[in-house]
C-alpha positions as CSV (number, residue, x, y, z in Angstrom):
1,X,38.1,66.0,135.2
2,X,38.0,62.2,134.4
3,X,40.0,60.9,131.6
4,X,37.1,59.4,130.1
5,X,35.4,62.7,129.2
6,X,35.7,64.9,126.4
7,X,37.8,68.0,127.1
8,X,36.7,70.7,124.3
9,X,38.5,73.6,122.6
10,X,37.6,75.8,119.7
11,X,38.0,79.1,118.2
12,X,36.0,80.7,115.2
13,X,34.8,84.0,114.3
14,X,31.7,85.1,111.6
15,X,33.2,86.5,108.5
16,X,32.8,90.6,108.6
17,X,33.0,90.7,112.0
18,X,35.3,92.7,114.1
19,X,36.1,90.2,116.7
20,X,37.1,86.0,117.2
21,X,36.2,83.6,120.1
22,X,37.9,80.9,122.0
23,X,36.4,78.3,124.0
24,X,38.6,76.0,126.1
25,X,38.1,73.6,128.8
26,X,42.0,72.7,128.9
27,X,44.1,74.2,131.8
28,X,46.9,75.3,129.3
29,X,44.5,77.4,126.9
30,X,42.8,78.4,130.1
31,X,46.1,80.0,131.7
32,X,46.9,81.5,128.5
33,X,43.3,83.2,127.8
34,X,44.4,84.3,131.4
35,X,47.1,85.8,130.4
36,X,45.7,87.3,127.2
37,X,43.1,89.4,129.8
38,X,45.8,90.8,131.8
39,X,48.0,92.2,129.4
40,X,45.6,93.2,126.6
41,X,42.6,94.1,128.8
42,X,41.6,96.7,126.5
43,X,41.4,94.2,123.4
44,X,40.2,90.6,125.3
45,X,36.3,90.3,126.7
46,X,35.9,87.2,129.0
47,X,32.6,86.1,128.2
48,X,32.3,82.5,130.0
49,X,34.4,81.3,133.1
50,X,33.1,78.5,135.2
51,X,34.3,75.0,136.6
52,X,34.5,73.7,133.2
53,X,36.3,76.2,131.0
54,X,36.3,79.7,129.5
55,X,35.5,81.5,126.5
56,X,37.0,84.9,125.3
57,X,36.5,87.0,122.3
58,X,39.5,88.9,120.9
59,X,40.2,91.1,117.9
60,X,39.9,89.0,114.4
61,X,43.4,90.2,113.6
62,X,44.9,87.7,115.9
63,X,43.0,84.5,114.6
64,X,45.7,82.3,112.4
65,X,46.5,78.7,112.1
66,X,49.6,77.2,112.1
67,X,50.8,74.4,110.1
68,X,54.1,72.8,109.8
69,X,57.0,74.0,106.6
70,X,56.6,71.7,103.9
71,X,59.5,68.4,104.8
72,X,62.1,68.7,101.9
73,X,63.3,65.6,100.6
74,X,67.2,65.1,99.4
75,X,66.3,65.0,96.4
76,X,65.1,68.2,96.5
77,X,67.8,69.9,98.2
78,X,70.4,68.5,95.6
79,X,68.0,70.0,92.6
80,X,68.5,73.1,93.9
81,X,72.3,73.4,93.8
């Protein structure tokens, strides 16, 4: 894919359903949904896979974000003692 194209990924889900997608186009979300349909082939559907990317729905219980621990500043650390 040219570098000057937009390469998309998302994930969502509808609140009260059962079941979250993903939608990649990047290589490394694309090996990993992959990997998510050979070892949970009961649990992952692939819906989309073409020469642009892949989508896959999976059970809602998986869906979380990530974010980074809160940085502590030295001040704080010496409060605490």
């Amino acid at each position: 894919m040219p570098k000057n194209e937009l390469i998309e990924t998302h994930v969502g889900y509808i609140v009260g359903e059962p079941r979250a997608y993903m939608y990649s186009e990047e290589k490394r979300w694309i090996k990993t949904m992959k990997r998510w349909l050979e070892d949970f082939p009961n649990e992952v559907i692939l819906k989309v896979q073409n020469d642009y990317g892949m989508e896959v729905e999976f059970p809602i219980e998986w869906f979380g974000v990530n974010y980074p621990a809160k940085k502590r500043q030295k001040s704080d650390l010496k409060s605490q003692k």
